[in-house]
N, C-alpha and C positions, 0 to 999 in steps of 0.2 A: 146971182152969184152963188146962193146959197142952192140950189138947185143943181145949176152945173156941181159943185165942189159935192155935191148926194150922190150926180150920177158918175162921176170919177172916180167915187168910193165904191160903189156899184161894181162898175168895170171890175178896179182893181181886184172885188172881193170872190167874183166871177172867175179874173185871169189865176188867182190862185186857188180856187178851186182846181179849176181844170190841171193847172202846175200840179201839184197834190195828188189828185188824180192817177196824173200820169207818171207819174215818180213813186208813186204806190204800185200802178201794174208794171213797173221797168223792176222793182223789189221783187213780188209776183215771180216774174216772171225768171228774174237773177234766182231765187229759189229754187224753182221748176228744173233751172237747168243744171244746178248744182245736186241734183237728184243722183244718189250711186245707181248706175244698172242694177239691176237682178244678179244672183247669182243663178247659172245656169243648170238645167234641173237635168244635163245631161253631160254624164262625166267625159274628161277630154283637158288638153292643152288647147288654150286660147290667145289670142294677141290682145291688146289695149293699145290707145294710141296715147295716152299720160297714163299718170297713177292717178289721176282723178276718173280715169275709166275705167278702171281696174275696183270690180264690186264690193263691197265689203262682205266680210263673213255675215253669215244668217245668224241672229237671235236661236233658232231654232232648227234642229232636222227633223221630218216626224221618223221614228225606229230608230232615231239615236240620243245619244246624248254625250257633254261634251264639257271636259273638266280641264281649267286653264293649266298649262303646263305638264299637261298627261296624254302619254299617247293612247295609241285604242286600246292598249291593254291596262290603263290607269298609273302606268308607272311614267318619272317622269325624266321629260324631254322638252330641253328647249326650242321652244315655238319661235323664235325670232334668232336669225344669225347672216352671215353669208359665205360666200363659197367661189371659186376661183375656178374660172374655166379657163384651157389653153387652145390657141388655135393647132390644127392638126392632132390631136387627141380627142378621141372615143366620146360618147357620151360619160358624164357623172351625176351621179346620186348624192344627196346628199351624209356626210360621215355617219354612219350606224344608226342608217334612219330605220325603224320597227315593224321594216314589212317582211311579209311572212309567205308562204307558199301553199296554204291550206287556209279553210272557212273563211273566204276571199269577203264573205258577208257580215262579216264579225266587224268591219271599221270603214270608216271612210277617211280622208285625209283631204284638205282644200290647202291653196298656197295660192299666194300674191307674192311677186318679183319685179323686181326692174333691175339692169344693167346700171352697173356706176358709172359706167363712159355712156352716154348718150350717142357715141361714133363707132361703138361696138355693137354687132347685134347680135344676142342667141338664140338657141332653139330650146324648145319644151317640149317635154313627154311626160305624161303619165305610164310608167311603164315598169315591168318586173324587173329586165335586166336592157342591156343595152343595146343585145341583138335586137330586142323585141323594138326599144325605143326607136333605132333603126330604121324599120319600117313601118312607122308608124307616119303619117302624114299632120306633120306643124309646117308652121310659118315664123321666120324670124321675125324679133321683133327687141324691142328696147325696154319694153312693159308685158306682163302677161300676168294669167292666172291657170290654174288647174284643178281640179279633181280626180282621185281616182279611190281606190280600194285598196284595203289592207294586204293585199297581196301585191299591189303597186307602189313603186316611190317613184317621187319626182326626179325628172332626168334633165341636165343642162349641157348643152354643146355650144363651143366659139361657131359662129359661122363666117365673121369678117367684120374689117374695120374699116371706115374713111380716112383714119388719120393713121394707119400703119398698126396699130397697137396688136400685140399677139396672144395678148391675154384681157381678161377683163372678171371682174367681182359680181357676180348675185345676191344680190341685198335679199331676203327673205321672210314672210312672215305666214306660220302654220297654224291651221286647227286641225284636232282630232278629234273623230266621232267615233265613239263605243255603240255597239248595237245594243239595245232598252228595248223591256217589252211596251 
């Protein structure tokens, strides 16, 4: 009896092992997959399929540097807001964003969006003005990111709704990069 009741301890001590185990690489692996992408190392409007695809800012640029609340020329500007797109009207920028039309090397700008209606989708542009953004080749979407240069501001257009709606909100969030030697 005492034998059997060692080796059912045995077992048991075995079957949670392996439980453990495996409940440590399903953590593992829940980690792995909560990993933010990269931010990409080539400027442009992007889609994301949640805000959890959507990268977080870098720690670092190398040639810039980057002060909370200040735009590339260090004065400051709110990095977090949003903004109202309408269907059938132009692309928009956002209100007296600090781009500029000379030494396009002097700053970088990065931005993370999403749509407040999840049944509306918009388009993105990194672009100077909205002729430009125009012609520039995006993809709608509900979620997105961007970068571009101090000569560019972020651009947003309604493209269409599921549920009828003819407007919709751009939730917002910016860094600025000042160029550093």
């Amino acid at each position: 009896m005492e034998n059997e009741t060692t080796k059912t301890r045995s077992y048991i001590a075995v079957a949670a092992s392996l439980l453990m185990a495996a409940l440590l690489s399903l953590g593992v692996e829940a980690q792995r997959n909560n990993v933010s992408p990269a931010w990409p190392k080539q400027m442009g409007a992007y889609i994301a399929t949640s805000s959890e695809a959507i990268p977080l800012f870098p720690r670092t640029l190398s040639g810039y540097r980057s002060e909370d609340a200040k735009d590339f020329w260090g004065k400051p500007f709110s990095t977090k807001g949003s903004m109202r797109v309408f269907q059938g009207k132009d692309w928009d920028g956002i209100w007296q964003f600090p781009n500029t039309m000379n030494g396009c090397s002097s700053g970088v700008f990065m931005i993370r969006w999403r749509s407040a209606d999840p049944n509306a989708s918009v388009q993105s542009s990194a672009a100077n003005n909205a002729a430009i953004a125009s012609g520039s080749q995006t993809k709608p979407g509900i979620f997105g990111y961007m970068s571009g240069t101090n000569c560019d501001q972020p651009m947003f257009k309604f493209v269409d709704s599921r549920d009828g709606s003819t407007l919709v909100d751009v939730y917002y969030e910016l860094k600025f990069w000042q160029a550093a030697p």
